[in-house]
N, C-alpha and C positions, 0 to 999 in steps of 0.2 A: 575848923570850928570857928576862927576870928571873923570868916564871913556870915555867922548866922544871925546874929543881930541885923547885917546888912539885909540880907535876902525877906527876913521876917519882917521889918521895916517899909519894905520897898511893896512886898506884896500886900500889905493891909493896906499903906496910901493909894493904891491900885487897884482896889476894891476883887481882890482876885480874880483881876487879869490873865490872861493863858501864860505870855513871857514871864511872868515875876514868880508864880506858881511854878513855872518851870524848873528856874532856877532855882528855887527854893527845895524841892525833889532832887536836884542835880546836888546840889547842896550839901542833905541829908544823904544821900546815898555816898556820896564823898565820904562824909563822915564817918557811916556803916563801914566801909570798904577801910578805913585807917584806923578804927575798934577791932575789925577782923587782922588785920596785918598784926596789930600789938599783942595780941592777943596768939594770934601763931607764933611769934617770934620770942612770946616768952616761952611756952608753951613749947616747942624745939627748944630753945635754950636749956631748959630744965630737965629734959629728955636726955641732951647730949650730956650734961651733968653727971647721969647716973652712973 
């Protein structure tokens, strides 16, 4: 998430450019991918609990 201001940044200066776009996708999907993670491990945690 601390790189999102970078990415969003770099692609507007870059008039959306194919690299800076790119990484901005790569980005957001990172993100996606570490919501899902937190989200199963409470999610089994709470499971194993019962």
């Amino acid at each position: 998430m601390s790189l999102l201001p970078f990415s969003t940044g770099w692609m507007g200066e870059n008039h959306f450019n194919a690299l800076p776009t790119a990484i901005y996708g790569v980005n957001l999907a990172a993100c996606a991918v570490a919501y899902w993670m937190l989200v199963h491990s409470i999610t089994c945690a709470a499971e194993d609990n019962k």
